[in-house]
N, C-alpha and C positions, 0 to 999 in steps of 0.2 A: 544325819542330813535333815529330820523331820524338823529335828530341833533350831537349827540352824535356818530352817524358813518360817519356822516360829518367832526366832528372837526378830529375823530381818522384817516379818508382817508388824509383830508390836512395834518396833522401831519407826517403821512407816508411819502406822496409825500417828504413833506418838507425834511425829514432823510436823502429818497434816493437821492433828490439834491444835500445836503451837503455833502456828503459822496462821490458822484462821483466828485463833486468837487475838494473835499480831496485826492480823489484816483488817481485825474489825475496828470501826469508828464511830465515832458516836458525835455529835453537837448536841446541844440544850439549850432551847429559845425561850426564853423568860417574857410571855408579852409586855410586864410593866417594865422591865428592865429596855426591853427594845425600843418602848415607846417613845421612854423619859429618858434615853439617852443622849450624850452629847453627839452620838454619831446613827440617831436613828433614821436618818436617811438610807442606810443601809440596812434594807427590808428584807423583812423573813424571803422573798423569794430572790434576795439577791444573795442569803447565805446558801439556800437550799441550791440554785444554779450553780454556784461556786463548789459546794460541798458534791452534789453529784457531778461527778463527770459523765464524759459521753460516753466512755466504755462500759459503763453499766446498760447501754440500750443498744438495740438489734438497730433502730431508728432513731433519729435526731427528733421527729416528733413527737415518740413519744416522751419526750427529757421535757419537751415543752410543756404538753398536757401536763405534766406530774407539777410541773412548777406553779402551772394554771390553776389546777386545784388545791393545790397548799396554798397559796396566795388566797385563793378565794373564801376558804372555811377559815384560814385563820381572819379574815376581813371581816368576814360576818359572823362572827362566835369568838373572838380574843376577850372581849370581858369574861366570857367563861373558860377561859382555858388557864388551868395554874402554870404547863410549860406543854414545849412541844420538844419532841425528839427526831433530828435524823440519823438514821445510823443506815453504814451498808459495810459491807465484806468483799471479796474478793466473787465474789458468783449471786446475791443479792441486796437487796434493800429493804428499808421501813419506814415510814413515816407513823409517828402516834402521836394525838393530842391528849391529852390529859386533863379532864376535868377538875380531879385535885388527885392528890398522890394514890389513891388506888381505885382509880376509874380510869381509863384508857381505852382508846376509841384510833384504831388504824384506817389510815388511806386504802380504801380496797386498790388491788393493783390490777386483778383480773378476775376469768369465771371459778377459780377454783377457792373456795372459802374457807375458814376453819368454825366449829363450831364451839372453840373455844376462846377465840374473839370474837371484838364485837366491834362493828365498822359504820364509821361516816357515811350519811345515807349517798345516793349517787348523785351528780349531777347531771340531769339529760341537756341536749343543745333546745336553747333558750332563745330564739332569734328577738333581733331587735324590729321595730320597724311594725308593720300586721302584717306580719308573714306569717300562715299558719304554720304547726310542725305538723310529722306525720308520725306523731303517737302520744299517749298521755302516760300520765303519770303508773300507771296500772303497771306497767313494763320495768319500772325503777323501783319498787319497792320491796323488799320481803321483809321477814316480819322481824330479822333483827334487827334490820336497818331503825327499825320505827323506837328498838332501843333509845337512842338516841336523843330523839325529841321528846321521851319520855322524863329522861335526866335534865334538857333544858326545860321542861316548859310544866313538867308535873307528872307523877306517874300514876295519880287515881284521879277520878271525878273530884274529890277535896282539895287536891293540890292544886290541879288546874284552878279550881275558883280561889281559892284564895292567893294566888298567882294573877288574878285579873284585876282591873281595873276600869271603871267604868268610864268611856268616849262620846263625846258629841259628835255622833254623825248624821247629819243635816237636821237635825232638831228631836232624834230619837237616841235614846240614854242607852247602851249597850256592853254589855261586858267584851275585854279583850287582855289579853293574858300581856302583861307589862315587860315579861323575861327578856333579856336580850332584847331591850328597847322593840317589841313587836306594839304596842299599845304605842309609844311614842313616835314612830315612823306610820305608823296609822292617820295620829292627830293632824302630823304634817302636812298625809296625804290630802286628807279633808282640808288644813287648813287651805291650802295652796289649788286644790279645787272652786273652793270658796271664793276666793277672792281672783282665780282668772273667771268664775263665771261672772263677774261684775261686769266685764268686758266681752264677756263672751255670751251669745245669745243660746247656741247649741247649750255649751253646758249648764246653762239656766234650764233650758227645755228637759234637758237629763234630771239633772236636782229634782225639777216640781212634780214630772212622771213618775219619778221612783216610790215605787208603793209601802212595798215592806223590805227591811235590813235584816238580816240573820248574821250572826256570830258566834257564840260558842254554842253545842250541842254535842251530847255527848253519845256518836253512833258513829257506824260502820259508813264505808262507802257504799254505795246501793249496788247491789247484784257481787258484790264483793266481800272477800272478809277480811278486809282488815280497814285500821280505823281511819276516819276524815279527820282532815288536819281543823277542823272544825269543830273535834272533841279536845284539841290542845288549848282552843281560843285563838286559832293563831290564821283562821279565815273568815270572810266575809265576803256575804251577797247582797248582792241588788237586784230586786225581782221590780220589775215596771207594771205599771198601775193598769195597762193594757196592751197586751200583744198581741199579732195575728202570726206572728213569724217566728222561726223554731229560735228554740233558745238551751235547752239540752240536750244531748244526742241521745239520751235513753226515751227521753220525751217523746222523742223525735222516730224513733225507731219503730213505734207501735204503732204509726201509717203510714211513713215509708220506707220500703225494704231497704234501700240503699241511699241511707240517710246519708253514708259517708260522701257522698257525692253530691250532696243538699251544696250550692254555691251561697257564697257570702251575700250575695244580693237578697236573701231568702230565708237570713237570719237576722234576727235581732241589732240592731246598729248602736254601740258604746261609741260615743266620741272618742276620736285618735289622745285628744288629750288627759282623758281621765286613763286611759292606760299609759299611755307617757308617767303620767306623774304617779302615777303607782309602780312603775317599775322603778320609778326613780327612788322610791323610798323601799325598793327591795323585795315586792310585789309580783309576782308571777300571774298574768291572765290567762283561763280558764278558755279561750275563747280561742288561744291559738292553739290546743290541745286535735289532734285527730279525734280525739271524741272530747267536742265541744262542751264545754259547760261555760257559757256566754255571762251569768249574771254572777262568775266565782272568780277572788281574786285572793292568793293564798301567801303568804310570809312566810318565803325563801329566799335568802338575802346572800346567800352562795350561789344561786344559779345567776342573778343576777352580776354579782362581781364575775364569776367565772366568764360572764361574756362581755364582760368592760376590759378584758383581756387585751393590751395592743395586736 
């Protein structure tokens, strides 16, 4: 009898192997291959919706988010990706991009992680518009995540700079890390700055106040440890020539207690258009942050698309 519920458990086992075997699927997105096709209209999130179904999800929204963020990282990082993979099973999924054939980089899916992968940083909700949020960056990062940008943009102080490229930004020569067009959606920003201030008198008045520019720098976040996107080259500030009005929220903290409730009338004023055209070249401001940092505008070009989402 033992034996007989021996052979029937191997037997089992043996099924559900073969069957998940059978169950499992896989695609491979080739970004040049998608781009330069005769049928690239049909876009990485239109294989990934078609390829997941809805019975892989408890909710129909969350099929949308999943599609939202593959759409998004592959938009803003496809020149660096050599392919992308979806694959799922009968009970779950994966999404991995790939740097080149042994560097891979998964869709986080939830709170439980492994530590032996390594995941695409998060994206937090990015509003359009000067809506502020109600939280910064501090809350979406840990330290593998920063993997990541370490592979795009340099992984020591030597790589970063030689990684950079020197910008004219308003008439001071500054380095800014060129990877994944971050130095060239910069130049843009500026250029198109430049020239609505011809017409515009506010952003003339911004341009000539602005004191000093900061870009790369190779340190931590303050009161924090782990690094500012500012040691990649891949941020930049504007500090103004004279303020009476708060402008960092640590600043801001060490005379009054309950800075978070400092109203915008009371802070530092960025023209609506100089964040416009910074988000438009992929730019996140600093200023919608729940702990403001007003004169900081950082190159993240996946938060961005993720909220160009219809």
């Amino acid at each position: 009898m033992q034996c007989r519920k021996s052979v029937f458990v191997a037997c089992y086992l043996l099924i559900v192997v073969i069957a998940n075997i059978f169950s499992l699927q896989k695609i491979t997105i080739y970004p040049n291959q998608l781009d330069f096709s005769f049928d690239s209209f049909y876009s990485i999130q239109n294989y990934a919706s078609d390829f997941f179904t809805d019975d892989i999800f408890s909710e129909s929204y969350q099929k949308d988010q999943l599609i939202f963020r593959i759409k998004a990282f592959y938009q803003a990082y496809k020149k660096n990706f050599y392919k992308v993979e979806l694959i799922k099973d009968l009970n779950d999924f994966d999404v991995i991009f790939y740097l080149d054939i042994n560097t891979k980089y998964y869709l986080k899916k939830g709170e439980i992680t492994s530590n032996i992968k390594k995941y695409l940083p998060s994206i937090y909700k990015y509003p359009k518009g000067n809506k502020r949020i109600d939280h910064s960056g501090l809350y979406f990062y840990n330290e593998n995540y920063f993997s990541f940008f370490y592979d795009i943009y340099g992984k020591t102080q030597e790589e970063v700079q030689n990684n950079c490229e020197d910008v004219d930004i308003f008439g001071k020569i500054l380095p800014f890390n060129k990877k994944n067009d971050a130095s060239l959606n910069l130049k843009r920003a500026i250029s198109e700055i430049l020239e609505e201030s011809n017409d515009d008198q506010e952003l003339k008045n911004w341009i000539s106040l602005t004191k000093n520019i900061f870009t790369y720098s190779s340190r931590k976040v303050a009161t924090e440890n782990r690094p500012s996107l500012h040691s990649f080259a891949i941020a930049v500030d504007f500090l103004p020539k004279k303020y009476s009005k708060n402008m960092y929220w640590l600043w801001s903290s060490y005379f009054t207690p309950e800075w978070w409730n400092i109203p915008d009338s009371e802070k530092v004023h960025i023209p609506q258009k100089v964040i416009r055209i910074f988000e438009k070249y992929g730019f996140c401001w600093g200023g919608k942050w729940f702990r403001f940092d007003i004169m900081h505008f950082e190159y993240r070009p996946e938060i961005l698309y993720y909220e160009m989402r219809d």
